[in-house]
C-alpha positions as CSV (number, residue, x, y, z in Angstrom):
1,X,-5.3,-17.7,6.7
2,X,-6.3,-14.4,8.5
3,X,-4.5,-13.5,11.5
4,X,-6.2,-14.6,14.4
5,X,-8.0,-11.7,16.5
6,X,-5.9,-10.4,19.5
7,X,-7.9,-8.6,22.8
8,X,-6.2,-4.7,22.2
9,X,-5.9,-1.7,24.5
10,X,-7.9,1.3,23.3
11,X,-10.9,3.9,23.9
12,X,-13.5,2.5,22.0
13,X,-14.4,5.2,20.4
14,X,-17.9,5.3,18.0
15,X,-18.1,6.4,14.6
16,X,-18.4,10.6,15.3
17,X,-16.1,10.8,17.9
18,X,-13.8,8.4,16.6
19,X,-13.6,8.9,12.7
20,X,-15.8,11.9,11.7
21,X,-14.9,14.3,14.0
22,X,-11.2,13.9,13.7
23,X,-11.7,13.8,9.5
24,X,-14.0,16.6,9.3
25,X,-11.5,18.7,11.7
26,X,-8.6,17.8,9.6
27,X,-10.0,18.5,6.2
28,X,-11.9,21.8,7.0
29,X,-8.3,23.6,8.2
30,X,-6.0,25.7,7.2
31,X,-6.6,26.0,3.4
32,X,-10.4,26.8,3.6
33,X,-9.5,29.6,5.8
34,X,-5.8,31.4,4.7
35,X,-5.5,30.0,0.5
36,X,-8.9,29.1,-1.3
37,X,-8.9,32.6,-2.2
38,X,-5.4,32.7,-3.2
39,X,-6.5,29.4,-5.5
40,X,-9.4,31.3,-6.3
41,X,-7.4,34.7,-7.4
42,X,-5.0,32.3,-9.5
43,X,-7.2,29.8,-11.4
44,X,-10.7,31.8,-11.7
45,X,-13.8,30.3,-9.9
46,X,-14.5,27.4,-12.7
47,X,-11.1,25.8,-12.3
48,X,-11.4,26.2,-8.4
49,X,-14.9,24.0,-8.7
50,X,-12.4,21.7,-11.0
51,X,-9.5,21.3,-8.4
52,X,-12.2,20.8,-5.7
53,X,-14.0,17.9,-7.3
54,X,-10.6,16.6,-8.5
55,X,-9.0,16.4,-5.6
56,X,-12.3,15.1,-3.5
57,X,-13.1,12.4,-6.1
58,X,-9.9,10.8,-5.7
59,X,-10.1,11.3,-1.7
60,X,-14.2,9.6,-2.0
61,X,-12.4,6.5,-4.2
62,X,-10.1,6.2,-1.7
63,X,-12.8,6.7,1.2
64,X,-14.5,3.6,-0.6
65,X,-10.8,1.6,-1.0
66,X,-10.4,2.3,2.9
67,X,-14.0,0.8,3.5
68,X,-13.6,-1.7,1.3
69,X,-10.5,-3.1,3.5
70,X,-11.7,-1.8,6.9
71,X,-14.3,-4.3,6.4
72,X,-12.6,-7.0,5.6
73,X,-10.2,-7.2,8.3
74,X,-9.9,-6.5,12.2
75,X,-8.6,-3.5,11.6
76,X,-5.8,-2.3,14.5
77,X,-3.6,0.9,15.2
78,X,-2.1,2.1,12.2
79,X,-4.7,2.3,10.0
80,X,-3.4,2.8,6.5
81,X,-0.4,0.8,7.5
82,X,-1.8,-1.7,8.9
83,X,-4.6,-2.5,5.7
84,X,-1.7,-2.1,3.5
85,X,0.5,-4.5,5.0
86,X,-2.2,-6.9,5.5
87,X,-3.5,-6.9,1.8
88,X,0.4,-6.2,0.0
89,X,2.6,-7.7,2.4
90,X,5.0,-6.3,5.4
91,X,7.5,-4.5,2.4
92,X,5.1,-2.9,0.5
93,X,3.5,-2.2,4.4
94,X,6.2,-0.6,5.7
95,X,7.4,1.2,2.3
96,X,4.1,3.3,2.7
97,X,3.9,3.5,6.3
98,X,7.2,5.1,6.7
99,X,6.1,7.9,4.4
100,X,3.1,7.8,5.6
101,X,4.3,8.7,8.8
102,X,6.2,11.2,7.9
103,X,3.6,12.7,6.1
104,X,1.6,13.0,9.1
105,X,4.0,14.6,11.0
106,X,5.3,17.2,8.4
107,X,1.7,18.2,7.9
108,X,1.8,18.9,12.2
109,X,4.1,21.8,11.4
110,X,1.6,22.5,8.2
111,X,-1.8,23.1,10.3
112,X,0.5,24.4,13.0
113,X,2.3,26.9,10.9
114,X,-1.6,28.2,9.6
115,X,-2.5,28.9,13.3
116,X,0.6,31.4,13.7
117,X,-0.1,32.7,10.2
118,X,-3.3,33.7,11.4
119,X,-1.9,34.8,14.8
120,X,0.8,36.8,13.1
121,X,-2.0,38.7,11.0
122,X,-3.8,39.6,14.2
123,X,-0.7,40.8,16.6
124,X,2.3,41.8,13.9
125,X,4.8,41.9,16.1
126,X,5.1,38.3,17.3
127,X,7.2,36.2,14.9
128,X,5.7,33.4,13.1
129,X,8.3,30.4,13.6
130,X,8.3,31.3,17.5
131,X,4.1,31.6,17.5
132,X,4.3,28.0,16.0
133,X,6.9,26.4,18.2
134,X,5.1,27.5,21.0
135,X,1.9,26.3,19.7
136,X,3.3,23.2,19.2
137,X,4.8,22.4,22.7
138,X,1.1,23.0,24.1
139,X,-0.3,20.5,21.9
140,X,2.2,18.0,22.2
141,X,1.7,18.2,26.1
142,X,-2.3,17.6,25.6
143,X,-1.8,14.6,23.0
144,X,1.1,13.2,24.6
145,X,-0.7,12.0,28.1
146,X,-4.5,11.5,26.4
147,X,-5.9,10.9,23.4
148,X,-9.1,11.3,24.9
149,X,-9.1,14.6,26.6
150,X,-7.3,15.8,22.9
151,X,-10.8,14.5,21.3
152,X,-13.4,16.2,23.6
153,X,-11.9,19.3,22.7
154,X,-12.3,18.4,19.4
155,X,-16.3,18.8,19.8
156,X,-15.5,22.6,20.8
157,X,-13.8,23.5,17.8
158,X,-16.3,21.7,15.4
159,X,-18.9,24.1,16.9
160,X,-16.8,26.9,16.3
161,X,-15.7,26.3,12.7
162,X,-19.6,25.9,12.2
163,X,-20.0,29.5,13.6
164,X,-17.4,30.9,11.8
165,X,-19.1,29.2,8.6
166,X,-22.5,31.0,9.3
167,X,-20.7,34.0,10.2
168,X,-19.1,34.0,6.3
169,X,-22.3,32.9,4.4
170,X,-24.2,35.4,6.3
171,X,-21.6,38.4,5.2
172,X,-21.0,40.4,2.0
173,X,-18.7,42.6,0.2
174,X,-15.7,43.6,2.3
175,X,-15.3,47.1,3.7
176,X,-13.7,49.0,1.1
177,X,-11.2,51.1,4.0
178,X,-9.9,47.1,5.3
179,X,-8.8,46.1,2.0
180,X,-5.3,46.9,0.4
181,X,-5.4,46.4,-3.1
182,X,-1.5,45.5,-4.7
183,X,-0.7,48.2,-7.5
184,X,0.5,44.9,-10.1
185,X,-1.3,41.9,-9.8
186,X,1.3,39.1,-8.6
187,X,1.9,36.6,-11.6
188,X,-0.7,33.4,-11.0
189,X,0.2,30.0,-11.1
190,X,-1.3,27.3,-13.2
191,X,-3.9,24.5,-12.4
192,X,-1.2,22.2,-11.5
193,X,0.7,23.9,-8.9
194,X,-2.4,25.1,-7.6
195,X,-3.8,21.9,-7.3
196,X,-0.7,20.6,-5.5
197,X,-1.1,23.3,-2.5
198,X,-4.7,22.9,-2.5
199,X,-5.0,19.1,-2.3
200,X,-3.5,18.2,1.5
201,X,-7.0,20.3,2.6
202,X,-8.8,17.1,1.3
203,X,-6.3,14.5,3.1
204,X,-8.2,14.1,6.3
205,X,-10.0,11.1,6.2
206,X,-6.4,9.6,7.0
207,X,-6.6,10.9,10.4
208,X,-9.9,8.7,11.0
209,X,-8.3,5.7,9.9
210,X,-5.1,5.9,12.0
211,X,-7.5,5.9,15.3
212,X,-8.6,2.3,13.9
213,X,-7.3,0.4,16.7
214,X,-9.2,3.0,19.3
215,X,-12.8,2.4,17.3
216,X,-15.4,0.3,19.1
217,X,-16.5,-1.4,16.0
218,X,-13.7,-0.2,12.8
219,X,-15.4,-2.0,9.9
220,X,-18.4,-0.3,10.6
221,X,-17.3,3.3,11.9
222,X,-14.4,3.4,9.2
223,X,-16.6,3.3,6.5
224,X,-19.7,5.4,7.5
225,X,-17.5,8.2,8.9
226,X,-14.7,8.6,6.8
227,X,-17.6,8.9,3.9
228,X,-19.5,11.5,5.6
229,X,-16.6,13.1,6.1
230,X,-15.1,13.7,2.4
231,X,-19.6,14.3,1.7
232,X,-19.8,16.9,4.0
233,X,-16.5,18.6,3.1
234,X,-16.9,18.4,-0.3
235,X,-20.4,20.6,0.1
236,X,-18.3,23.3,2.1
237,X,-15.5,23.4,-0.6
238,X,-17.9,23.8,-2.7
239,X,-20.0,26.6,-1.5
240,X,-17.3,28.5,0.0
241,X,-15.5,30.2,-3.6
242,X,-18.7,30.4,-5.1
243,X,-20.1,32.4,-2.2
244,X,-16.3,34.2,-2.4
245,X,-15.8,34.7,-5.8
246,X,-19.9,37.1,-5.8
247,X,-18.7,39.4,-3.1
248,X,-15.0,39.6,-3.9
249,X,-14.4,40.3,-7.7
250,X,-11.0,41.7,-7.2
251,X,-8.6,39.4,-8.4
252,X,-5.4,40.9,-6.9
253,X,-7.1,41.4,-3.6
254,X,-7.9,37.3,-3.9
255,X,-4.6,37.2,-4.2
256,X,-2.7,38.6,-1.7
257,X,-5.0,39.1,1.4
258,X,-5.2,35.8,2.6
259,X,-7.3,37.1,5.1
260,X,-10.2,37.8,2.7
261,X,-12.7,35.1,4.4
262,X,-12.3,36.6,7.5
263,X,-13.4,40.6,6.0
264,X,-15.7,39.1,4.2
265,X,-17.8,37.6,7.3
266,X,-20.3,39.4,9.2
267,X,-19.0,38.5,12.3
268,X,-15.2,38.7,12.0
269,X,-14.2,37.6,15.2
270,X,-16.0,34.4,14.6
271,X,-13.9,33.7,11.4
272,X,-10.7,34.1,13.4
273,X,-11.7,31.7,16.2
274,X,-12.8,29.2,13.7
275,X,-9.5,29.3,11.6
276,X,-7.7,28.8,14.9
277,X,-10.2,26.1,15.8
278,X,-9.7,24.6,12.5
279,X,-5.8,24.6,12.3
280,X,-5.3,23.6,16.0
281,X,-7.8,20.6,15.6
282,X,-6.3,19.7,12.3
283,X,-2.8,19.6,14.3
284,X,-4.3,17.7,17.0
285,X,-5.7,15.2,14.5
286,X,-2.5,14.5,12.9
287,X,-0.8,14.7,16.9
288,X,-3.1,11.4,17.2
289,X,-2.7,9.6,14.1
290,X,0.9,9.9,13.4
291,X,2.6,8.4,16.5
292,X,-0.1,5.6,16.2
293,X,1.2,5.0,12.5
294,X,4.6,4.4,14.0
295,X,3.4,2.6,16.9
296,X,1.7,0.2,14.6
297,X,5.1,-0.2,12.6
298,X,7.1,-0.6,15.5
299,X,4.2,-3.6,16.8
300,X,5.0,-5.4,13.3
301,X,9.2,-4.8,14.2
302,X,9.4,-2.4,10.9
303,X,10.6,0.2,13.0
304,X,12.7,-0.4,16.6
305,X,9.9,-1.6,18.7
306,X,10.4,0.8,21.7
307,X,9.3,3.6,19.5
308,X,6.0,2.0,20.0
309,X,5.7,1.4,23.6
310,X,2.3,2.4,25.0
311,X,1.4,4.4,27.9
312,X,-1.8,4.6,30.5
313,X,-5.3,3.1,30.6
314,X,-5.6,3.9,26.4
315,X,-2.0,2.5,25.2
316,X,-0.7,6.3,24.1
317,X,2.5,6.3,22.3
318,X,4.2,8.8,24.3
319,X,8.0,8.1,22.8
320,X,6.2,8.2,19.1
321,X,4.8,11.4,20.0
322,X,7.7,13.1,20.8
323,X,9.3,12.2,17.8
324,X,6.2,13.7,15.4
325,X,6.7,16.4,17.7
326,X,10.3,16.8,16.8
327,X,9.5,16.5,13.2
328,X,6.8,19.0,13.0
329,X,9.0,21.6,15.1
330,X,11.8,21.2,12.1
331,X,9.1,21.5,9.6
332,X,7.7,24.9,11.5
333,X,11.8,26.0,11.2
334,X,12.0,25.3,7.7
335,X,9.2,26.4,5.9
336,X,5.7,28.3,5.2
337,X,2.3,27.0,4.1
338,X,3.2,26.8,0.7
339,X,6.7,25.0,0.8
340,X,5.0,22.4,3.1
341,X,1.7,21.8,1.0
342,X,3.5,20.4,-2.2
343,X,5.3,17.9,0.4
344,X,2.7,16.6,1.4
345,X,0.6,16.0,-1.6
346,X,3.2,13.8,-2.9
347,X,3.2,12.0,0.2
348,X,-0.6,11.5,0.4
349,X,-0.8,10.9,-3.3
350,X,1.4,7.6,-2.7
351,X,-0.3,6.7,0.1
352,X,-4.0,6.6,-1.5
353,X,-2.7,5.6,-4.1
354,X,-1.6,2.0,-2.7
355,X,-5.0,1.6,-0.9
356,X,-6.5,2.1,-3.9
357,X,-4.2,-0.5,-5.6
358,X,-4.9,-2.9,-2.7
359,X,-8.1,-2.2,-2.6
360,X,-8.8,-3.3,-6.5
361,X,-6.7,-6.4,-6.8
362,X,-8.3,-7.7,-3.7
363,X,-11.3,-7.4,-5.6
364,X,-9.9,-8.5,-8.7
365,X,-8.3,-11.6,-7.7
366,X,-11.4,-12.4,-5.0
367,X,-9.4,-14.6,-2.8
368,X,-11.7,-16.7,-0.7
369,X,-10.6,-14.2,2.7
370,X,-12.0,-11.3,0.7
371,X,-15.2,-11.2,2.0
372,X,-15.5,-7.1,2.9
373,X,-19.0,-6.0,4.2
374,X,-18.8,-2.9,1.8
375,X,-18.1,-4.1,-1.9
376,X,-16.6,-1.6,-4.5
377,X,-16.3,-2.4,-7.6
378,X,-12.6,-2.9,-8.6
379,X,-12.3,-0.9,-11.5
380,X,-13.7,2.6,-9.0
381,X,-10.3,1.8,-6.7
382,X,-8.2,1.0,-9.9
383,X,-9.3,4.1,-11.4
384,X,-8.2,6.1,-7.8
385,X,-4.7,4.2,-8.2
386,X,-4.9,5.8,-12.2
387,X,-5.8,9.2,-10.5
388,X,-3.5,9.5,-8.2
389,X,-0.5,8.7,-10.3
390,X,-1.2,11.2,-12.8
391,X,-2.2,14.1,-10.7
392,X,1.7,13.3,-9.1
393,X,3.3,13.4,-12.8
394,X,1.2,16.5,-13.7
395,X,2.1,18.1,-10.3
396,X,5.9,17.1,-10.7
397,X,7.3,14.8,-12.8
398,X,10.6,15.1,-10.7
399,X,9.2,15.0,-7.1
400,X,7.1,11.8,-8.4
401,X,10.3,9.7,-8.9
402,X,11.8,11.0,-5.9
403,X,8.6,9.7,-3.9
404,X,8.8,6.7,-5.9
405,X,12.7,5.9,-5.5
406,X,12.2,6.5,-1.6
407,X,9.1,4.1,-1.3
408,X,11.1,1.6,-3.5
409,X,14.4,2.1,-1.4
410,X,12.1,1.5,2.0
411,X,10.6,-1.9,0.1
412,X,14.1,-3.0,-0.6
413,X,15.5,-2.6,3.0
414,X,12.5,-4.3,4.1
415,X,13.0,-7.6,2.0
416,X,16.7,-7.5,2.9
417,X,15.7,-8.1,6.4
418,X,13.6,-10.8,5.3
419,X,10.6,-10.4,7.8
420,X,8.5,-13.1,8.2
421,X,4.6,-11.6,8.7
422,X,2.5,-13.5,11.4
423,X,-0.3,-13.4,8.5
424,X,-0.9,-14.0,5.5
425,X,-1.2,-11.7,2.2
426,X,-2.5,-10.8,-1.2
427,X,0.2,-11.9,-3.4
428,X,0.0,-15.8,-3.4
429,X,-3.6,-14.7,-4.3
430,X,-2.5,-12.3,-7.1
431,X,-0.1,-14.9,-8.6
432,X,-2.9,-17.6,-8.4
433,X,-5.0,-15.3,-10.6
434,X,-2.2,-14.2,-12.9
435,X,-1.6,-18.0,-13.5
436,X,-5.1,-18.8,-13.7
437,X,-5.6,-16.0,-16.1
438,X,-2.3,-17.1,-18.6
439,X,-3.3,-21.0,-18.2
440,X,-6.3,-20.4,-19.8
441,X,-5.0,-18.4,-22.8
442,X,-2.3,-21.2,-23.2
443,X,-4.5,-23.5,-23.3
444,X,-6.2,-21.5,-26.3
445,X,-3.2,-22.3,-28.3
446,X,-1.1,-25.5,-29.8
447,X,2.2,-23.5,-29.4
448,X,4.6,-24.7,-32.2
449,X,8.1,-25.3,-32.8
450,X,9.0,-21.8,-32.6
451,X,8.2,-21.7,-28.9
452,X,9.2,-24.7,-28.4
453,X,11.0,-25.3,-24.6
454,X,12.0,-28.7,-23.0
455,X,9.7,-29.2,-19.8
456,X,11.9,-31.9,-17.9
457,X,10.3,-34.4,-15.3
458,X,13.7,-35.7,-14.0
459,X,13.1,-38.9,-12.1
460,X,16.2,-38.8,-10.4
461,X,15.3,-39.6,-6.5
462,X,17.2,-37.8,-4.1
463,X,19.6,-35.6,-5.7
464,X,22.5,-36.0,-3.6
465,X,22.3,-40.1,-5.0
466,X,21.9,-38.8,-8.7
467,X,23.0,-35.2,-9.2
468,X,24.1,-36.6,-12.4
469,X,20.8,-36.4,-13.8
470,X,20.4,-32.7,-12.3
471,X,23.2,-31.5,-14.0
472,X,22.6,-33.0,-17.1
473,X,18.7,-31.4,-16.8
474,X,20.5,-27.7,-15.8
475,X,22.7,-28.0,-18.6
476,X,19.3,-28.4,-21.2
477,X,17.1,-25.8,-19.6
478,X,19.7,-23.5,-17.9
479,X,16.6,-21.9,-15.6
480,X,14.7,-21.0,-19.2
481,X,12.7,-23.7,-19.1
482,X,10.4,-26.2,-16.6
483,X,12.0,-28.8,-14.7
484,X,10.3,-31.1,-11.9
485,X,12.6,-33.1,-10.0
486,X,10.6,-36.4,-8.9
487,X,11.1,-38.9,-6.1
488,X,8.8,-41.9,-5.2
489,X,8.7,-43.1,-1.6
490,X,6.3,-46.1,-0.8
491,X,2.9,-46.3,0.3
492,X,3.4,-48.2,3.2
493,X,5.8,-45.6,4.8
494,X,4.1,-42.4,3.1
495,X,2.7,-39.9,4.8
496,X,1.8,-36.0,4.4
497,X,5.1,-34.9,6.8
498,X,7.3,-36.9,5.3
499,X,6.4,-36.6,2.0
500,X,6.6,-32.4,2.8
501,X,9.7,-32.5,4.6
502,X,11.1,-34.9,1.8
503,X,9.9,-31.7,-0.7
504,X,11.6,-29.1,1.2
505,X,15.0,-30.9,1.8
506,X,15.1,-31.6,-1.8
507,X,14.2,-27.9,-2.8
508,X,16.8,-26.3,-0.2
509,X,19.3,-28.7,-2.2
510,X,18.6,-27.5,-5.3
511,X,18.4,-23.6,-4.2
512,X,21.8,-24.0,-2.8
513,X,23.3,-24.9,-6.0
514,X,21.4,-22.3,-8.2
515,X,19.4,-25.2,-10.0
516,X,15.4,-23.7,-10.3
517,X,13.1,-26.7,-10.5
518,X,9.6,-27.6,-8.7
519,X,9.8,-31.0,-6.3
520,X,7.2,-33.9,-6.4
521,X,7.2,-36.5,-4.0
522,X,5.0,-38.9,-5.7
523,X,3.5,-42.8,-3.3
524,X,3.4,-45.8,-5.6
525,X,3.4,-49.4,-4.6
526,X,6.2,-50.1,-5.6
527,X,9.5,-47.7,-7.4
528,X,8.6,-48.4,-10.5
529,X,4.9,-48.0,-10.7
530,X,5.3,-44.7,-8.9
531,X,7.7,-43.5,-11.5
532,X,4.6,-45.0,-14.3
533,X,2.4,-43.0,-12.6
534,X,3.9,-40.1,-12.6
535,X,4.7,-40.3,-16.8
536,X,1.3,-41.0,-16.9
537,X,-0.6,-38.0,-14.7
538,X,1.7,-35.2,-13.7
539,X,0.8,-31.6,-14.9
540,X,-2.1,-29.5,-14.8
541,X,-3.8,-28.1,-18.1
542,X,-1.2,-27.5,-21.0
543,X,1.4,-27.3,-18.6
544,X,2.8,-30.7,-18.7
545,X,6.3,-32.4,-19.2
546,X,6.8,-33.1,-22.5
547,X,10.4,-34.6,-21.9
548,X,11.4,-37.4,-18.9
549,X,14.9,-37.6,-18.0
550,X,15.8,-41.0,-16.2
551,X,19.1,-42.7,-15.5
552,X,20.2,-46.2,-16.5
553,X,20.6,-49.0,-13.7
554,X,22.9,-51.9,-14.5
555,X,20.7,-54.7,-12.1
556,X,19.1,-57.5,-14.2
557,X,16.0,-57.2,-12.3
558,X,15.5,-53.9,-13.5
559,X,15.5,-54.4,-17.0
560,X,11.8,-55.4,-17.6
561,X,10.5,-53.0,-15.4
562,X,12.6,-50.1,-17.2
563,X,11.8,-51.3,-21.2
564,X,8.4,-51.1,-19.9
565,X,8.7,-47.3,-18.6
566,X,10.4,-46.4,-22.0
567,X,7.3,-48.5,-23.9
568,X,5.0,-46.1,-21.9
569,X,6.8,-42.4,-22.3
570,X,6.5,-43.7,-26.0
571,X,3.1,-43.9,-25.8
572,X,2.4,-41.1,-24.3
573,X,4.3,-39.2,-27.1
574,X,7.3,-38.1,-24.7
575,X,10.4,-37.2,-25.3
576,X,12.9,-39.2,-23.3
577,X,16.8,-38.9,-21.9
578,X,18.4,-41.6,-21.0
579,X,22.2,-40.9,-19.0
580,X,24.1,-43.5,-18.1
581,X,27.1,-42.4,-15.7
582,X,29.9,-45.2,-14.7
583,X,32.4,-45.9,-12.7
584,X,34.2,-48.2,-14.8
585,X,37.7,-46.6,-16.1
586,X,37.4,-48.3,-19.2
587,X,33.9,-46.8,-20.7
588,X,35.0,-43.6,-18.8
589,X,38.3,-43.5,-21.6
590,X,35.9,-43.9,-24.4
591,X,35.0,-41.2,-27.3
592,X,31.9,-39.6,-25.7
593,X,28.5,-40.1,-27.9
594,X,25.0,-39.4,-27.6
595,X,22.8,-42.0,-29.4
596,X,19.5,-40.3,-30.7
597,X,16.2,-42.1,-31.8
598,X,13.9,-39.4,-34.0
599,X,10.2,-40.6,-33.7
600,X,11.2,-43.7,-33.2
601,X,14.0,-44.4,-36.1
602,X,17.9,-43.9,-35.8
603,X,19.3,-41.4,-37.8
């Protein structure tokens, strides 16, 4: 059942302001303007057009995942999280949405730590860590009180990475007197690590998703902008080494100067406002989406729920912005460009990697709520899910488990605490269709005596009367096997509640004392014919008990009616126990026995 829609605060933002702009912003940053030469100058220009399409292929799978879901759902503040969560469950929710956070905030101090790069090269004698910091405090103060007013500026800074793109396309060979070619050409990396410092300039479309609960209309802005987006970025990544690699055939220039784009341009002024349009708008992007990751974990109680607390007109996460802030200022401390960028590749990796996972078995198993307005074919996200696994083992085997084992760790806190989602999820789904799928190739076969298991119907009431009979039934299948434990209440005093509550009393009893069984609370007329119906018609397919375990009253009047159960599990070619458990000291001093009848004949 789908989580009933709940009235939000937000912006209501359309499909440009609200996705494209902030994905477009975030992708064309810091690496298009300070390292695809330096990827160019390691891996040549073919295996640069390789790591581009790479690395943009499995950010369009993903684009179509994320549509996929957006579609399907009212999607709310969080984004990624939140379609996770929904499709997965809470744990695997919050096991991605934690690092998920993260890795929007540690890539604050990435785009920040670009600007004062590019500052640095401009004015020397300023120091890069204190350039950043102080960068950082001016755009936390903007995003901190408005979203808003940290989106119109947004619209300046796409016109001036346009410029600045016109400016290089329009330019030609550098001036020989501005370059400084090194006397040894540095040793180059291969197409892995390059990949792995490359790849976060292709992670944008994230930052569209995380302003989900600010979107007018999500499913139809989420998937039409965050498309366009990794399109239109894909073009530029494109074109730019090409363009790059005619006019700059030094290799050890590509190298080193990672200010090459900007000597390269006609207008070189332009190329510096743009890469500090780009790197502050890609900051600013991840300023919005981060805190409203966390805000969206705190909401669901994964995360202490005043970290989420919303501010003003548009609900802004004040408290959850100071804290990205915080974590992008250590980040800024602690490292450069390229000690951040393998981070967060690892980090984003996982991430689209679990939408495209949830995106395919939703599709897959087809649940009747799966009903998404944009249909992809599962095997396109499963093959994203592929994608992004290997490209984390081929980057680091190492830092791949490490991601892993902290995911995991996150998933197994989360079940400790037990949460109980308001909605529901995916895996009761998934499990339908894994049984669905195994019934049907069990049914294809006769089994055999080799794979041959007791399935026990134990008609033995309610267990506290008879836990005889459970015992006895534990002590044949010790949790290897099937066992139904079976009660019959009458007609005239059946209904759904109690017959439910009956179930779930039972079942707590039996969890409790480590026995694994499935409960049925079958109506009959009378004891006996319930118990005749239930020999007669419980199961489903080739899942059905093959053995009835039944205890032995001593009352006259139930003699007939019992010979006349044991005629009929005969019939129906079941195995039958019968335990017999007295209070009389005299049998209870006797040599035990078991008395067996084979087919019908005593041994």
């Amino acid at each position: 059942m789908n989580e009933p829609p709940v009235k939000t605060k937000g912006y209501a933002f359309g499909t440009f302001k609200g996705v494209f702009t902030p994905s477009i912003l975030t992708i064309l940053g810091v690496i298009m303007y300070l390292r695809l030469g330096w990827v160019l100058g390691n891996v040549g220009l073919a295996l640069t057009l390789v790591i581009v399409t790479v690395s943009s292929s499995v950010t369009f799978l993903t684009g179509l995942s994320v549509s996929a879901l957006a579609t399907n759902m009212h999607v709310k503040g969080g984004g990624a999280y939140y379609m996770i969560s929904r499709s997965l469950g809470v744990e695997a929710g919050g096991a991605i949405g934690i690092p998920l956070f993260l890795a929007q905030a540690i890539s604050i101090s990435f785009y920040t730590a670009g600007f004062a790069e590019a500052v640095v090269a401009l004015l020397p004698m300023l120091d890069v860590k204190i350039v950043g910091l102080v960068t950082l405090a001016i755009l936390g103060l903007i995003t901190v009180f408005s979203a808003d007013i940290a989106l119109r500026t947004q619209f300046i800074v796409m016109a001036l990475i346009v410029l600045s793109l016109v400016s290089f396309f329009l330019g030609g060979p550098p001036d020989a007197a501005t370059l400084n070619p090194p006397d040894v050409i540095p040793e180059t990396l291969g197409f892995w690590p390059v990949l792995a410092v490359f790849f976060p300039a292709v992670t944008g479309i994230l930052s569209g998703v995380s302003m989900s609960g600010d979107l007018k209309n999500p499913s139809r802005s989420l998937p039409l902008g965050t498309i366009l987006a990794v399109l239109t970025s894909y073009a530029i990544y494109l074109a730019v080494p090409i363009f790059l690699n005619t006019v700059v055939p030094d290799r050890g220039v590509l190298l080193t100067d990672f200010m090459i784009v900007q000597k390269v341009a006609r207008w070189e002024s332009l190329i510096m406002l743009g890469v500090w349009a780009a790197t502050l708008s890609s900051a600013v992007g991840c300023l919005l989406a981060a805190p409203r990751t966390l805000q969206a974990l705190a909401y669901d109680g994964v995360v202490p729920r005043f970290l989420g607390r919303g501010y003003g007109e548009g609900n802004d996460p004040r408290i959850a912005t100071l804290l990205a802030l915080a974590i992008g200022a250590v980040g800024i401390l602690l490292g450069d460009i390229n000690m951040i960028a393998p981070v967060l590749t690892m980090f984003h990796l996982t991430a689209y990697g679990l939408l495209n996972l949830s995106a395919g078995l939703e599709e897959l198993v087809s649940s009747p709520s799966w009903r998404p307005r944009f249909r992809v074919p599962a095997v396109l996200s499963l093959i994203g899910f592929v994608l992004c696994l290997q490209m984390m083992l081929m980057i680091s085997a190492g830092w791949t488990l490490v991601a892993i084992a902290f995911v995991a760790a996150v998933y197994w806190v989360m079940k400790r605490r037990a949460m109980r989602a308001r909605w529901g999820d995916m895996r009761v789904g998934l499990l339908m269709f894994g049984a669905r799928v195994l019934m049907r190739r069990l049914a294809r076969h006769t089994g055999g005596e080799r794979n041959w298991r007791p399935n026990l119907l134990v008609l033995a009431g309610a267990p506290t009367r008879r836990w005889h009979l459970i015992e006895m039934a534990y002590a044949i299948s010790r949790n290897r096997s099937l066992v139904t434990v079976a009660s019959v209440i009458p007609e005239n005093t059946w209904t759904a509640d109690r017959a439910e509550n009956l179930r779930l009393s039972i079942r707590g009893y039996l969890k409790k004392h480590g026995v694994e069984a499935q409960v049925r609370i079958q109506p009959g007329e009378d004891h006996w014919s319930g118990i005749r119906e239930l020999v007669r018609a419980y199961g489903y397919g080739p899942i059905t008990p093959n053995t009835v375990l039944i205890g032995v009253s001593d009352k006259p009047e139930n003699l007939l009616p019992f010979a006349r159960l044991v005629q009929l599990i005969a019939h129906t070619r079941r195995n039958l126990i019968i335990v017999r458990e007295t209070d009389d000291e005299s049998d209870a001093d006797a040599e035990p026995c078991i008395d067996i009848w084979w087919r019908g004949l005593a041994p």
